[in-house]
N, C-alpha and C positions, 0 to 999 in steps of 0.2 A: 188387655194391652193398651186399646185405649185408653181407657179411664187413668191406668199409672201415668202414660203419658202426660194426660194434661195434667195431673197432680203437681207433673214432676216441672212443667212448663210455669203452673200457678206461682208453685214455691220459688222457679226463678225468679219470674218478675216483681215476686216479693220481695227478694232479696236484692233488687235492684234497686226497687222506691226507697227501701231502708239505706240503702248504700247511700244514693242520695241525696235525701234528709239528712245521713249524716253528715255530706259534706258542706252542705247547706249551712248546717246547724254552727261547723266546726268554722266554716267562714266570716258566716256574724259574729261569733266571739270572737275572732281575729279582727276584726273593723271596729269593735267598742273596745277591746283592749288600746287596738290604737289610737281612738278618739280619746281616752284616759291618761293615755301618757303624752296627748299634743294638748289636753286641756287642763292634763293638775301633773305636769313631770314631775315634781320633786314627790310626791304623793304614789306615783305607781313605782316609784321604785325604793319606796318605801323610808327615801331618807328624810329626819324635820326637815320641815321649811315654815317662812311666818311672812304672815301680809306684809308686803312692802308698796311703799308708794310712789309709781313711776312715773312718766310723761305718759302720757297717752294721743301724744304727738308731738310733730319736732316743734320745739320753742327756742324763739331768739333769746339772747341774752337782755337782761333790764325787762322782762316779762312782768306780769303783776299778777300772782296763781291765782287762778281763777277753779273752780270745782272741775269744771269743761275738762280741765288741762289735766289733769290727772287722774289716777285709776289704782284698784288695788290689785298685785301679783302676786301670789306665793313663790315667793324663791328659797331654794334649799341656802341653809343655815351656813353651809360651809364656803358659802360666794359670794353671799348675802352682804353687802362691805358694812365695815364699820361707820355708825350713825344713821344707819338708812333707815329713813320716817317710816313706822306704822301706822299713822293718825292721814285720811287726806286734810281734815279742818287744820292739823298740826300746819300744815305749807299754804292752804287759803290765804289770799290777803299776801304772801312774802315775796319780797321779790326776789329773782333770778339770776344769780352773779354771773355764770356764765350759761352758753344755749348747750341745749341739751333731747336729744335723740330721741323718738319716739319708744318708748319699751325701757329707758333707763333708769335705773332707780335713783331719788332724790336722795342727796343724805343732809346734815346739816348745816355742813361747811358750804353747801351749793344756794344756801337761802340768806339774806342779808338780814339782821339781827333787827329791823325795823319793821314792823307789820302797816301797810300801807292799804289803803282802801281801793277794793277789788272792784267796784261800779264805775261805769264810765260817767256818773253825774259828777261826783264830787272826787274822783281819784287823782288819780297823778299820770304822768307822760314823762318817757325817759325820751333824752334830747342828747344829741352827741355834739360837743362843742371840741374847741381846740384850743389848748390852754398857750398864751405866750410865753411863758417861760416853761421848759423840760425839768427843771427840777423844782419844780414845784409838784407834778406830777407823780414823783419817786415818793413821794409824800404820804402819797395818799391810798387808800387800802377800800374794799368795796364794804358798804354798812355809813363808811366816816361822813358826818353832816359839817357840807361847808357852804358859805358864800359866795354866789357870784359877783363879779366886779370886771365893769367893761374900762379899760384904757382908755385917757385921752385922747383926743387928734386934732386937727385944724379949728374942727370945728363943734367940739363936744370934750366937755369935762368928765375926769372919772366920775364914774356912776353905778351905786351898787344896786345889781337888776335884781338880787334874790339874797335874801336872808339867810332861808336853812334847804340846801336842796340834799339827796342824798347820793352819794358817791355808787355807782354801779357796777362798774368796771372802768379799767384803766388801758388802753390799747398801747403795749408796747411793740415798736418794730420787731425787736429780736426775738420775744417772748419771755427776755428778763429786765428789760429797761436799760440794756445797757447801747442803743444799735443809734447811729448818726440819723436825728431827724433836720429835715431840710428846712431851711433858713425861715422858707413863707409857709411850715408848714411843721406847728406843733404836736404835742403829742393830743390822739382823740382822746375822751372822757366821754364816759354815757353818763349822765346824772338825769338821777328821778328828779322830776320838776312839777307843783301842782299845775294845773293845765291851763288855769288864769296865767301865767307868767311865760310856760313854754314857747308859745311863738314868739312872744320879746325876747328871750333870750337866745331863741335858736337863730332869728333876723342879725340881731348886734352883733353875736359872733361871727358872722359874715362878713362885716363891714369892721369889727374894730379891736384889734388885740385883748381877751377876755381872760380872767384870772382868776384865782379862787383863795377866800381867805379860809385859814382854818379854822374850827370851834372846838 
């Protein structure tokens, strides 16, 4: 009677350690499932998806991409928007028409059509001026290379501070250029500027009605 006892005592606590294990076992696949589907979603659920390349922090607008600044994502096919770069070299060097979200895909309508040098020796610097005439502004589109030109006054002749700067973004009040800007206060422009000229030009338009011819 003994003996069957502890037989019978053995085989339970065998059947315990195994019980166990298994839920041990059946745990850890639940924790790498979820780690697969928080590190490749479009992947564990089996739909395409293709490298896309997104911010990999938030960026201002008039940005100069830097490798830093971006990162590759697999995003499923069906969300994926239209234009969105696979290449990160493809956005190196472009700059940034408007800011953009850390995690959001770039596409190509988001990059100005001018490749601009990415180093801080010999790059460029976007500078936000304020143009004196508003429609002049209605003119201009992000990519377009124009001239700066400071206005007369008492005691200074027109003067043109920059040859070819590139147009970045256009700050409209309303968010379509249609909204009453105030008397001493035209509409903003970000324009890429090489970095030689940037503080002249960003001073001047402090002090003196600045304008932009087009090319």
């Amino acid at each position: 009677m003994d003996t069957l006892l502890s037989r019978l005592t053995d085989l339970h606590v065998l059947r315990g350690r195994r019980a166990r294990l298994l839920r041990r076992f059946l745990a850890a696949a639940l924790l790498l499932a979820g780690l697969l589907v928080l590190l490749h979603p479009a992947s564990a659920r089996g739909a395409p998806s293709t490298a896309t390349v997104v911010a990999a922090r938030d960026l201002p607008a008039g940005s100069v991409l830097r490798a830093a600044d971006l990162r590759l994502a697999d995003l499923p096919d069906d969300v994926r928007p239209a234009g969105a770069l696979g290449d990160v070299g493809a956005a190196v060097g472009r700059l940034l028409s408007g800011a953009a979200r850390a995690g959001e895909p770039l596409t190509d309508v988001r990059l100005l059509g001018t490749t601009l040098p990415a180093t801080g020796e010999s790059g460029t610097v976007t500078v936000a001026v304020r143009l004196a005439d508003a429609g002049v502004a209605e003119l201009l589109r992000p990519g377009q290379h124009v001239g700066v030109v400071a206005a007369p006054d008492a005691t200074h002749t027109a003067a043109e501070l920059v040859k070819d700067a590139t147009v970045v973004t256009v700050h409209r009040p309303d968010g379509g250029g249609q909204g009453v800007i105030a008397p001493d206060k035209g509409p903003l422009v970000l324009l890429a500027l090489p970095v030689n000229v940037a503080t002249e030009v960003a001073a001047t338009s402090l002090e003196r009605p600045v304008t932009v011819t087009l090319r």
